[in-house]
C-alpha positions as CSV (number, residue, x, y, z in Angstrom):
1,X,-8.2,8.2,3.1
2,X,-6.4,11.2,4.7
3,X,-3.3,12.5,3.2
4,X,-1.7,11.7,6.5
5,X,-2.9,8.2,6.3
6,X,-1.5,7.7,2.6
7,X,1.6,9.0,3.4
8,X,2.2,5.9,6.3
9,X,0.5,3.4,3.7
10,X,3.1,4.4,1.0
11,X,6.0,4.6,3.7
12,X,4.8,0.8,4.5
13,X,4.9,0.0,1.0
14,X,8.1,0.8,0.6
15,X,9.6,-0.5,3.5
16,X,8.1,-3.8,2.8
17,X,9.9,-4.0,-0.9
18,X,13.1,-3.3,1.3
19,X,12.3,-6.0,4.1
20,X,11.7,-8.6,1.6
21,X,14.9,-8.0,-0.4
22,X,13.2,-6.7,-3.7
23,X,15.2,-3.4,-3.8
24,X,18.7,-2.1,-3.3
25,X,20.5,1.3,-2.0
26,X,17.9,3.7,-4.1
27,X,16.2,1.2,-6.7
28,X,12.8,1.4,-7.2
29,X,9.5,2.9,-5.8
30,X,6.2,2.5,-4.4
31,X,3.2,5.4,-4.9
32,X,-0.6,5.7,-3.7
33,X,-3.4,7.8,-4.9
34,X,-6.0,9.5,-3.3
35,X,-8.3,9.9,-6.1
36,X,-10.7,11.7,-4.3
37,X,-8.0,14.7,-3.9
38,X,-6.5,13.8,-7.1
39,X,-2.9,13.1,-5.1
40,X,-0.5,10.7,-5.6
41,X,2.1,10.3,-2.8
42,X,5.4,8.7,-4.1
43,X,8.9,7.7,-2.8
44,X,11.5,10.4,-3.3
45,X,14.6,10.3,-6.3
46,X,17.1,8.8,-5.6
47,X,16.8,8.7,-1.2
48,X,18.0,5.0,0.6
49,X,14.7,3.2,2.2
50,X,16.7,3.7,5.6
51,X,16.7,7.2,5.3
52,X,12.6,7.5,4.7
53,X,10.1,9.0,6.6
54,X,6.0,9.6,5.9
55,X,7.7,13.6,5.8
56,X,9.8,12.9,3.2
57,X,7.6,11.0,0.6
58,X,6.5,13.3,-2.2
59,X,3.2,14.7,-3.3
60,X,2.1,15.7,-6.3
61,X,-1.3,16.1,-8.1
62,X,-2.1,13.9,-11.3
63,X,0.1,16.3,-13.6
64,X,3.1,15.7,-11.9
65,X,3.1,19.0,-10.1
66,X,4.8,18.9,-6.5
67,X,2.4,19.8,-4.1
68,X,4.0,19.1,-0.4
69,X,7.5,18.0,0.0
70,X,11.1,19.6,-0.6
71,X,12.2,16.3,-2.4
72,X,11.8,15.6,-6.0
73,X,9.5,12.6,-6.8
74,X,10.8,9.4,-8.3
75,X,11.8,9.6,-11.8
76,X,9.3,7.3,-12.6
77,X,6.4,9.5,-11.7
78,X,5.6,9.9,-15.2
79,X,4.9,5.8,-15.4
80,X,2.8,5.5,-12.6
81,X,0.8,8.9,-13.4
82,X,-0.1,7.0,-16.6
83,X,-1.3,3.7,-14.9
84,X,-3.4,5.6,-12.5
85,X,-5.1,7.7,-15.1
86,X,-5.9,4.3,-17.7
87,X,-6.3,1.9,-14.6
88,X,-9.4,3.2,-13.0
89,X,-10.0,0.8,-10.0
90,X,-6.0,0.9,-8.5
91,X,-4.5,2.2,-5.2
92,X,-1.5,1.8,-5.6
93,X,1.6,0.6,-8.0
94,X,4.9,-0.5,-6.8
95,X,8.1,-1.1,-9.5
96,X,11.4,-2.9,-8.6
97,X,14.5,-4.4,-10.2
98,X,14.0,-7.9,-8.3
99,X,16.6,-10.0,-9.6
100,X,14.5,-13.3,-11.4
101,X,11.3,-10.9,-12.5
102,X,14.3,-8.5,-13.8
103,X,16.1,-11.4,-15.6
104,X,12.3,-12.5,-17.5
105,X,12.2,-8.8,-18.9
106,X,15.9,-8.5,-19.6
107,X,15.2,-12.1,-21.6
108,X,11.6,-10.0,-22.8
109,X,9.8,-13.5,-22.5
110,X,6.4,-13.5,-20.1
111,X,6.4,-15.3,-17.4
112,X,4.3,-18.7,-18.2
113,X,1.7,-19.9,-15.5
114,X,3.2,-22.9,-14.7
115,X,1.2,-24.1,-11.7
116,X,-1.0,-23.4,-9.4
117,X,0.8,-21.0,-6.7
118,X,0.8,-18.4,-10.0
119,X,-3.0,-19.1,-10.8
120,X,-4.1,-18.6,-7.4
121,X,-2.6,-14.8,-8.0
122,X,-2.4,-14.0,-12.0
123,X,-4.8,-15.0,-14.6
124,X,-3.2,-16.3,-17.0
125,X,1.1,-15.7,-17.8
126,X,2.4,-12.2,-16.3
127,X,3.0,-10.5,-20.1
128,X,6.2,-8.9,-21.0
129,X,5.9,-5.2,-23.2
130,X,6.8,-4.7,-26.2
131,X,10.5,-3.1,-26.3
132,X,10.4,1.0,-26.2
133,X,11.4,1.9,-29.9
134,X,13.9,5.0,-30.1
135,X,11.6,7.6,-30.0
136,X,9.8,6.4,-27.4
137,X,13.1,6.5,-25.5
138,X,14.2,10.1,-26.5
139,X,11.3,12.1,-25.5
140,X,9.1,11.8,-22.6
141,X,10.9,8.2,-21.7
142,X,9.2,7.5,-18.5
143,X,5.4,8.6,-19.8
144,X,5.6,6.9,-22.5
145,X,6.9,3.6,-20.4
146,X,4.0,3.9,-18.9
147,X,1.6,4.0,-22.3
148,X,4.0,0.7,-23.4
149,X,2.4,-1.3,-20.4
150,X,-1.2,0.6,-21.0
151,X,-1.4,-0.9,-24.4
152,X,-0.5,-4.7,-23.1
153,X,-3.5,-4.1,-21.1
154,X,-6.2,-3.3,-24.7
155,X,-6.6,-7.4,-24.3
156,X,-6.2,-8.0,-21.0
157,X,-7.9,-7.3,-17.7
158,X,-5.5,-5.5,-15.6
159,X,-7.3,-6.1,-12.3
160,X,-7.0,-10.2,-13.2
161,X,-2.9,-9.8,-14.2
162,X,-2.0,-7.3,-11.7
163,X,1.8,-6.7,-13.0
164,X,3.7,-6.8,-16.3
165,X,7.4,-7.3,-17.3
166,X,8.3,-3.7,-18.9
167,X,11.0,-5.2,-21.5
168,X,14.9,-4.7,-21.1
169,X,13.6,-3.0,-17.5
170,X,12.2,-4.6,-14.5
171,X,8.6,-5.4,-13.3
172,X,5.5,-2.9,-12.4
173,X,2.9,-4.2,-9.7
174,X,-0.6,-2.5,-8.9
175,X,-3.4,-3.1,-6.5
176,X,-6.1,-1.9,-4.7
177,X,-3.5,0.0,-2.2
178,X,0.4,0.7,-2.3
179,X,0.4,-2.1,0.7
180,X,-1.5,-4.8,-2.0
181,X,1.1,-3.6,-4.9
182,X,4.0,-4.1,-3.0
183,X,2.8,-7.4,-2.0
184,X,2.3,-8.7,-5.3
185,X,5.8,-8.0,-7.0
186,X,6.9,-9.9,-3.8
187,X,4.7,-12.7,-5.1
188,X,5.7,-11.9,-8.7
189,X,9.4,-12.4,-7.6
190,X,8.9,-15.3,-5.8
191,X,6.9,-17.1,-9.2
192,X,9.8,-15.2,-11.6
193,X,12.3,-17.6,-9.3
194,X,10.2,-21.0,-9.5
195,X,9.2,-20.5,-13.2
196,X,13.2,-20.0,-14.2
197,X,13.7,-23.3,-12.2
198,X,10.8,-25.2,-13.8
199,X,12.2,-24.6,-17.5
200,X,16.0,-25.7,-15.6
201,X,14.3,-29.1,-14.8
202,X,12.1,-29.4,-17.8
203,X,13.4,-27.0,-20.7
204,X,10.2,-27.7,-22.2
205,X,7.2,-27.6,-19.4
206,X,3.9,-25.9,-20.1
207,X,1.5,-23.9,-18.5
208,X,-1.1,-25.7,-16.8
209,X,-4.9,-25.7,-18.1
210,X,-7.2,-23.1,-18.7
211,X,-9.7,-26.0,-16.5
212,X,-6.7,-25.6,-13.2
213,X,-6.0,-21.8,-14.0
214,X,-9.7,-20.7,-13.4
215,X,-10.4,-22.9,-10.6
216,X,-7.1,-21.8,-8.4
217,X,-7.9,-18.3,-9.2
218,X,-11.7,-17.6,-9.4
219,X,-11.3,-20.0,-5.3
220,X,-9.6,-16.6,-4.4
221,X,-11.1,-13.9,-6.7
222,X,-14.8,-12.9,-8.0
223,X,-18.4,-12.9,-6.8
224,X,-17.6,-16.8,-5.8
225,X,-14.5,-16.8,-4.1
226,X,-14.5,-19.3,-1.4
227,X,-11.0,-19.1,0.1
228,X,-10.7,-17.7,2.7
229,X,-12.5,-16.4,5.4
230,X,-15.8,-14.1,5.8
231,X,-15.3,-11.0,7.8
232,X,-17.7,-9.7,9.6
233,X,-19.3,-6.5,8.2
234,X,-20.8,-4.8,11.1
């Protein structure tokens, strides 16, 4: 993909965490990668969504060097730097303070698969990390949050559980685009929202079973995914 092109995917990522209601004023941020350029294009510190344009997005390569732009990068640069470099297949990440997914890491509990609407999207409960110990905190905070969510990933496939609770903080989203990443933490709010109200009507319900998990997920993901339609290739 072209620079130019990334720049309008990211912009669209963005937007869309705005549109459906995920973010407020300045919070949080959506990035892409070109990895054949080593680039990653990311939203601005600290700039409201309505003031945004493909211009105004930062670039910078996979240090965190600036590259193109006047505007520093988001202050969580650092985190998603890390993701790209220990998540090898992703396009794109995409982090918010969306009230009920915010509330699950503010309570540092995962988010239980519960029925089928979260199977057909995560494999398996949507983990919380472990919390950031002082040092951690003190030097090289946001690199380091990203090496917090890296290591809940040694047992888990992070293609399978595209997102993660970062503890005390908010919620972190990948795919295979910025577009795809944005559109699961609007599907990780919306299960954050009906998981809290499950455990309000039954304080003690459990995830469903393993048997239901794979079948609603594996109908949508893998070699034999059957929902859906075929696209034609030519």
């Amino acid at each position: 993909m072209l620079l130019k092109d990334l720049r309008h995917e990211v912009l669209r990522a963005n937007l869309e965490l705005q549109s459906k209601g995920l973010v407020l004023y300045t919070f949080g941020n959506a990035s892409g990668i070109s990895r054949r350029e080593g680039l990653v294009v990311i939203k601005p510190s600290g700039v409201p969504y309505e003031e945004l344009t493909a211009e105004t997005l930062a670039v910078t390569d996979l240090e965190g060097k600036v590259v193109e732009g006047d505007l520093r990068p988001s202050s969580d640069l650092a985190t998603h730097l890390v993701l790209y470099k220990q998540f090898a297949t992703i396009g794109g990440i995409a982090h918010t303070h969306s009230e009920y997914a915010t509330a699950w890491a503010q309570a540092r509990q995962p988010i239980p698969c519960f029925g089928t609407t979260h199977a057909d999207y995560f494999h398996g409960a949507v983990p919380v990390t472990n919390a950031s110990s002082d040092g951690e905190i003190d030097s090289d905070y946001e690199q380091k949050t990203g090496e917090v969510i890296a290591r809940v990933f040694d047992a888990i496939d992070y293609a399978a559980v595209a997102g993660v609770l970062v503890a005390s903080h908010g919620p972190f989203t990948w795919g295979k685009d910025a577009l795809k990443a944005a559109e699961t933490a609007v599907i990780l709010e919306m299960l954050a929202r009906t998981a809290y109200l499950t455990i309000g009507i039954d304080r003690d319900a459990g995830a469903i079973s393993q048997a239901l998990q794979d079948k609603h997920y594996l109908r949508k993901h893998g070699t034999k995914a059957y929902y859906g339609q075929v696209r034609n290739q030519e």
